[in-house]
C-alpha positions in Angstrom: 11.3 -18.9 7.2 9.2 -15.6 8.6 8.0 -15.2 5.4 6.6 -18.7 5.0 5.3 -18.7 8.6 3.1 -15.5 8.1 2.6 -15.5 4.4 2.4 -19.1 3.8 -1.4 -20.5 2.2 -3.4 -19.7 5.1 -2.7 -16.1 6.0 -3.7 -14.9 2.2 -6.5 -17.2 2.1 -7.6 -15.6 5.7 -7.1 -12.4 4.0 -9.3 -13.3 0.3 -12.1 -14.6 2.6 -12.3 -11.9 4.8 -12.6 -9.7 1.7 -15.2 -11.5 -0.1 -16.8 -11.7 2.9 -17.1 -8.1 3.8 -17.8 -7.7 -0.3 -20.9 -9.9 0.8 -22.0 -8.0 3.3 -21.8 -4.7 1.9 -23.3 -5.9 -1.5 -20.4 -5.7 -3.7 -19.7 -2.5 -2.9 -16.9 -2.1 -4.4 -19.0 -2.5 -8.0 -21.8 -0.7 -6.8 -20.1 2.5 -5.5 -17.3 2.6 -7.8 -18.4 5.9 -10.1 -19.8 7.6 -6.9 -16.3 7.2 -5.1 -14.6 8.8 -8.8 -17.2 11.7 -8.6 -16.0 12.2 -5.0 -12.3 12.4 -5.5 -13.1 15.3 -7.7 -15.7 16.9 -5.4 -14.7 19.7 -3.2 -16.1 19.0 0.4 -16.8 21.8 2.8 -15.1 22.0 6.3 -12.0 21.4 7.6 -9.2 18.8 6.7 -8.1 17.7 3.4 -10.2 17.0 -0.1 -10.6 14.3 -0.8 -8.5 13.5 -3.9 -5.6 14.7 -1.3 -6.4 12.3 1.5 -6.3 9.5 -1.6 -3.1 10.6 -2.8 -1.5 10.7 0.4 -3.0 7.1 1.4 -2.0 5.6 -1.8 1.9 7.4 -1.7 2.0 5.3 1.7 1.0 2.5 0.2 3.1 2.1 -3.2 6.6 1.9 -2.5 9.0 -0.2 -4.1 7.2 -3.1 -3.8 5.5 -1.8 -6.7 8.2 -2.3 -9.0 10.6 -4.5 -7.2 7.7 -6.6 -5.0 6.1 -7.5 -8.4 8.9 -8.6 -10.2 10.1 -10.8 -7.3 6.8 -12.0 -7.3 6.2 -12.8 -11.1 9.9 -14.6 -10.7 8.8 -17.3 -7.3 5.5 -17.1 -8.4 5.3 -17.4 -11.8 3.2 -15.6 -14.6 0.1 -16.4 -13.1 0.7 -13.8 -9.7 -0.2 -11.6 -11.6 -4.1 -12.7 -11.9 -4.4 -13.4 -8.6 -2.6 -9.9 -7.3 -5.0 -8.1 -9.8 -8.1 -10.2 -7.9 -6.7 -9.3 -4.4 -6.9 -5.7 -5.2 -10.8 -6.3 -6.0 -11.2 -8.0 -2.5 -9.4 -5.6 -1.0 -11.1 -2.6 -1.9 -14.7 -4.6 0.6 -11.7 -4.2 3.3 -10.3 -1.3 2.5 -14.3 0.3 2.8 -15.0 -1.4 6.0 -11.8 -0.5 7.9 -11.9 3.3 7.1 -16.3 3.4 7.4 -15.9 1.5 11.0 -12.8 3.9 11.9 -14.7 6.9 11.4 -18.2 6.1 13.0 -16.5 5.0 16.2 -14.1 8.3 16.6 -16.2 10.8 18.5 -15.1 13.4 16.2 -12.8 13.9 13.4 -10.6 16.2 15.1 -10.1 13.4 17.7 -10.3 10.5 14.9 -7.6 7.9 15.5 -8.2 5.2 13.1 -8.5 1.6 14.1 -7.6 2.4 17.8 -11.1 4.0 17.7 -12.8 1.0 17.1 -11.1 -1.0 19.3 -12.1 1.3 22.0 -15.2 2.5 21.0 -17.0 -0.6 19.5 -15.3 -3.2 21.0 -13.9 -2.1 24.3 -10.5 -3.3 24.0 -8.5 -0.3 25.2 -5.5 -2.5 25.8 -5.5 -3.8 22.1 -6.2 -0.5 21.1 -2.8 0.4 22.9 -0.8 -2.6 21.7 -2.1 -1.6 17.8 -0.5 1.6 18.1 2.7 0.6 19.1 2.6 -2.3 16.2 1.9 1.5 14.0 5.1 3.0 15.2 7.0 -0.6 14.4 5.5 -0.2 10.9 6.0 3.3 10.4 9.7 3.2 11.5 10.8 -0.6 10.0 8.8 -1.4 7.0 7.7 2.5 5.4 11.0 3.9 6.6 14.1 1.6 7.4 12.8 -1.6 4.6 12.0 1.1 1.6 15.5 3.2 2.4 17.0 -0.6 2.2 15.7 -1.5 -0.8 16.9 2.0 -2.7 20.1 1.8 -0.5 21.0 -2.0 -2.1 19.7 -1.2 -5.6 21.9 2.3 -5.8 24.8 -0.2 -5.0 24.3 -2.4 -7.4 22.8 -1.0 -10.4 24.4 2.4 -10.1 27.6 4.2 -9.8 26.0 6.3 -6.5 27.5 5.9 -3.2 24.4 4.5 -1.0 25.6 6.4 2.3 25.1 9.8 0.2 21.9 8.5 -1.6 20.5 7.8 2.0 22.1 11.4 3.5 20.0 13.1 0.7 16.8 11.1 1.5 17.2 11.9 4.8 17.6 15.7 4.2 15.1 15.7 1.9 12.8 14.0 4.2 13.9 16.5 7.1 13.2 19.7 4.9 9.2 18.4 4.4 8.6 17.1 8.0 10.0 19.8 10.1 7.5 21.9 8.3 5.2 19.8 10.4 1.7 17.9 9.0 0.9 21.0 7.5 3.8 21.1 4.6 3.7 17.4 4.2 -0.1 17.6 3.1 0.2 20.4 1.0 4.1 18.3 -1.1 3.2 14.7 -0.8 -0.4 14.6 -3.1 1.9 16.2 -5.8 4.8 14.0 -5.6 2.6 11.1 -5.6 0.4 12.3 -8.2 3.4 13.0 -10.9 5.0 9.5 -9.9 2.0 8.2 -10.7 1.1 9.6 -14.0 4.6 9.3 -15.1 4.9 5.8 -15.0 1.4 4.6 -16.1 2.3 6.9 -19.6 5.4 5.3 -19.4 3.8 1.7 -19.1 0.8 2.5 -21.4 3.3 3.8 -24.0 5.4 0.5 -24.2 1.8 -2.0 -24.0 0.5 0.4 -26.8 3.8 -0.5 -29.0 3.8 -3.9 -28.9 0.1 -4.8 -28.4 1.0 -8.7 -30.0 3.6 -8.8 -26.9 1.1 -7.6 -24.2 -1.8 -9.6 -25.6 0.5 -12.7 -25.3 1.7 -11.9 -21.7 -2.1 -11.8 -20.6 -2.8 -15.0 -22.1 0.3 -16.6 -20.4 -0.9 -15.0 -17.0 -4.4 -16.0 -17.2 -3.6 -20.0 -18.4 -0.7 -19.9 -15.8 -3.0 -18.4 -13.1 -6.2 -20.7 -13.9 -4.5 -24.2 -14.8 -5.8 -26.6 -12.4 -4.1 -29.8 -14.4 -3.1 -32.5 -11.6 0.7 -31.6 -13.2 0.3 -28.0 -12.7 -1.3 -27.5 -9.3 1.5 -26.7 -7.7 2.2 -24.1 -10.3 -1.3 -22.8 -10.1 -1.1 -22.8 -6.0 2.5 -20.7 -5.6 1.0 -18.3 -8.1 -1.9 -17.7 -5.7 -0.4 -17.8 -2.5 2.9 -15.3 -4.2 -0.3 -13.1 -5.7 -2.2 -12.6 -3.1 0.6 -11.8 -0.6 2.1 -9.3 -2.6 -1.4 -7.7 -3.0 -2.1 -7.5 1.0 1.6 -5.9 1.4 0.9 -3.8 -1.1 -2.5 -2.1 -0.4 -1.6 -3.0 3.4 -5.9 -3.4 2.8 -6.7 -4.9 6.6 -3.9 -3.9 8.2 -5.5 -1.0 9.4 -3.0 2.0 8.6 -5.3 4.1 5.8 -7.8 5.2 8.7 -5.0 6.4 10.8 -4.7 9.1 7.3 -8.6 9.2 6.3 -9.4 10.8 9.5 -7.8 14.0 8.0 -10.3 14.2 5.3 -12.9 17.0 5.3 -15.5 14.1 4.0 -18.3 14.2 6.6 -19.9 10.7 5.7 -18.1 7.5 6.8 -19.5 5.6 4.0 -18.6 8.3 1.9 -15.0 9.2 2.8 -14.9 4.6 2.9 -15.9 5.1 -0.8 -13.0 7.1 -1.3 -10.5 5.4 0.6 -11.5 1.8 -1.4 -10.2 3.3 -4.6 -6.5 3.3 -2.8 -6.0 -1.1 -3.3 -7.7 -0.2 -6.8 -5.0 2.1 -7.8 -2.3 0.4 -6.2 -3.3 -3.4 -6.8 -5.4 -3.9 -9.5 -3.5 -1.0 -11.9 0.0 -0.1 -10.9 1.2 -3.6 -9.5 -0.5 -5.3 -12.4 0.3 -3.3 -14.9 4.0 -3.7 -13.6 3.5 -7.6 -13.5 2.1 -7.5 -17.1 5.4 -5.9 -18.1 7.5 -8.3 -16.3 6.0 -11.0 -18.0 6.6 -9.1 -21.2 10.3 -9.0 -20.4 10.7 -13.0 -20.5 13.3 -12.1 -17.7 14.0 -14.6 -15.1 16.1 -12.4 -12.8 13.4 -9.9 -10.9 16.4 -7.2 -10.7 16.7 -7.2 -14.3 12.7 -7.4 -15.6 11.6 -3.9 -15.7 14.9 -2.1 -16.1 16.2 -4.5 -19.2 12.1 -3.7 -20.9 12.1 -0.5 -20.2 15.9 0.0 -21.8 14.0 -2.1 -24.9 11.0 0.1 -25.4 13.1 3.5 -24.4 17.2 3.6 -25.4 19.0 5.3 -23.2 16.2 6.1 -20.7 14.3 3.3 -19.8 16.3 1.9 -17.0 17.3 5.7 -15.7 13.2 6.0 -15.6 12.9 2.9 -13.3 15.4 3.6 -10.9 14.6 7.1 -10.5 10.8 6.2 -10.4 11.9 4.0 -7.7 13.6 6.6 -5.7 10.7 8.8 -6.0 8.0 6.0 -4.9 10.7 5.1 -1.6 10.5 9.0 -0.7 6.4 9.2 -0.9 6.0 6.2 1.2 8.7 7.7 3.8 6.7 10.8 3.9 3.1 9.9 3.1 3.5 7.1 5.9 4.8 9.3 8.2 1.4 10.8 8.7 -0.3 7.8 9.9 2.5 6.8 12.3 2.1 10.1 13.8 -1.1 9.5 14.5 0.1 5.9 16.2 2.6 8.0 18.5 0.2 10.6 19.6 -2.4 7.9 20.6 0.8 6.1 22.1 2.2 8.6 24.1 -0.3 11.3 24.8 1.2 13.6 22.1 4.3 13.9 23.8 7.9 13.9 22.1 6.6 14.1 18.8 9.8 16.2 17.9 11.6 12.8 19.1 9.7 10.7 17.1 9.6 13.1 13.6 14.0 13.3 14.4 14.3 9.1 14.6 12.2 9.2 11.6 14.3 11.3 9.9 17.5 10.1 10.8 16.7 6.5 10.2 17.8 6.0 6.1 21.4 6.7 7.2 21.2 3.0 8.6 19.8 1.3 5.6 23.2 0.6 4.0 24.6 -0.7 6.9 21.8 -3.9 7.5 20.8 -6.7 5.1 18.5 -6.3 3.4 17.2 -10.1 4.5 17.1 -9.0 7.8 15.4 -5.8 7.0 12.4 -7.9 5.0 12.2 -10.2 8.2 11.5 -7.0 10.2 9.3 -6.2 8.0 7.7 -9.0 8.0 7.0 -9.0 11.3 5.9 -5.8 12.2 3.0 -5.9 9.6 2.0 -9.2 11.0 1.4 -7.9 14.5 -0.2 -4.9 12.6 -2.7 -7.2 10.5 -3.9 -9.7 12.8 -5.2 -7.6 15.7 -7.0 -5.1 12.8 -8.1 -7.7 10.8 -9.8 -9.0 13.9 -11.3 -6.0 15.2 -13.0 -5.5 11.4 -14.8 -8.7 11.2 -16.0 -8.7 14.9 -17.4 -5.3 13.8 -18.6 -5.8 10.8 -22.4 -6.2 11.8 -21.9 -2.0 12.0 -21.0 -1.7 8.2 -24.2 -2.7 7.1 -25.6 1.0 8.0 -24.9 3.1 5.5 -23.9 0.6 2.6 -26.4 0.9 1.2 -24.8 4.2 -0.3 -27.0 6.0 2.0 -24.4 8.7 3.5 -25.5 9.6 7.1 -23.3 11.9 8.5 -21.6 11.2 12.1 
């Protein structure tokens, strides 16, 4: 019923034209500026804070999670084949959002050492310093419920049912693990989590290419079954065509979290001294996420002809690779649950400092760490409604604050860089 109520037609169609509208008023920037952002990523900036190929790895690590694997296949199984189209498109769209969030962010902070994400322009743009307030607490609800407690939940059920692992020690080891990074502070988590994130993500797109590459007949016919499912606007298959969109486009937004306004609360780290520049950057996270991982995923789900979104990937995987394949999944699965636990935990920092003043942040980092042991012990309904929830109250009052400042994107979209 949450579900429905916030994800129903007209949040994702709020979502799709707020993108295209932004991708409008920067001049399709997300076409334009594409190879500059890829020459960026590999460009070392001078000054303080993180490259930028770090401060994308650590943004996309907080935003794929299992969603990536699980999400999709869920997805492609309510939605039908044609999800995937429309997931693929709202990673486009998303990428116009995910520019104008992080560029807005980082021209209202008054500098990056005090840069604070959203809040930032909230204050500083708009003069809403009690939104600004309530938007940081809704970044702590986030951080701890759906990056923490919802990802744990989703390992802690899938160890439990797939797997001859006792969940309780499964979640004791993520939690130890999790411990061992963060109590190194900020400093240890920026210098693990790029890494992490980079070999989970070259590992499974080899993977995936390896099994499209071997049966090119079977991928080619799970694209054309996506694309006729996805664009069939027969009177008989509306309703298809509809659930496909409205499951598509709400996996993409939980996925890339593009709007919600957590990837500031991480670019602000970045040693990029341009707004547009570092908002160049940042637009290649939905790319990554959306329009390759979660596709490419959906693409193989579709190849599976699996009905049960459990079974998808691990029973293709187990085709393509004996003995392996479903081992890969679940322990890519594990991997992408502890990224997002740690990458995330960066930007809810950031919400608790603003919060509180910077106080009790050893509080904060110990609930953080502690919180997995609890994941077997709730449902995992319940945990998606929280979920649910808390990224609601985190999208609307962001996605809100973007448009009624988006008259300030237009400087600098140009791809003019002018430094703050």
């Amino acid at each position: 019923m949450l579900f429905e109520l916030i994800y129903g037609y007209g949040t994702p169609f709020l979502f799709l034209l707020a993108g295209l509208y932004l991708t409008l008023c920067t001049g399709f920037i997300q076409l334009r500026r594409f190879p500059a952002a890829i020459r960026t990523v590999f460009h070392t900036e001078s000054g303080d804070g993180l490259s930028p190929g770090k401060t994308l790895l650590l943004s996309l690590g907080a935003v794929m999670g299992p969603g990536n694997l699980i999400g999709v296949a869920a997805a492609v199984a309510y939605g039908g084949s044609g999800t995937v189209f429309w997931m693929w498109l709202s990673g486009w769209v998303g990428m116009a959002l995910r520019y104008a969030e992080t560029t807005l962010s980082l021209r209202a902070a008054r500098d990056r050492a005090h840069a604070n994400g959203m809040m930032d322009v909230m204050t500083g743009f708009l003069h809403f310093p009690g939104l600004a307030l309530f938007f940081a607490g809704c970044g702590i609800l986030v951080s701890l419920l759906m990056a923490n407690l919802t990802s744990a939940g989703v390992l802690a059920h899938s160890t439990a049912s797939a797997t001859s692992f006792s969940p309780a020690f499964v979640m004791a080891f993520l939690s130890l693990l999790t411990f061992l990074v963060l109590w190194g502070g900020v400093k240890r988590l920026c210098a693990f989590s790029p890494w992490l994130v980079l070999g989970i993500t070259l590992a499974y797109l080899g993977i995936a290419l390896f099994i499209l590459l071997s049966a090119p007949d079977e991928a080619f016919s799970a694209l054309k079954e996506i694309l006729s499912s996805a664009l069939d606007f027969r009177p008989a298959a509306i309703g298809t065509t509809l659930g496909a969109f409205r499951h598509g486009i709400a996996k993409g937004i939980y996925s890339n979290e593009c709007g919600i306004g957590s990837e500031p609360a991480i670019a602000g780290a970045s040693s990029v001294e341009s707004p547009q520049k570092q908002g160049e950057v940042s637009m290649l996270g939905p790319f990554l996420d959306t329009t390759v991982f979660c596709a490419l995923s959906g693409i193989l789900c579709v190849m599976s002809g699996e009905k049960d979104p459990t079974r998808m990937l691990p029973v293709l995987f187990d085709r393509f690779c004996p003995g392996f394949g479903s081992v890969f999944i679940y322990g890519i699965l594990a991997l992408l649950v502890f990224a997002t636990i740690l990458c995330w935990y960066f930007g809810g920092e950031v919400f608790w400092r603003y919060l509180t003043g910077g106080r009790w942040i050893l509080v904060y980092r110990s609930v953080y760490c502690i919180l997995p042991l609890l994941a077997p012990l709730i449902s995992l309904e319940l945990l998606y409604n929280l979920c649910d929830l808390s990224v609601a109250l985190m999208a609307f009052p962001s996605l809100a604050a973007i448009l009624l400042a988006s008259p300030k994107i237009k400087d600098g979209a140009d791809g003019t860089h002018r430094p703050r």
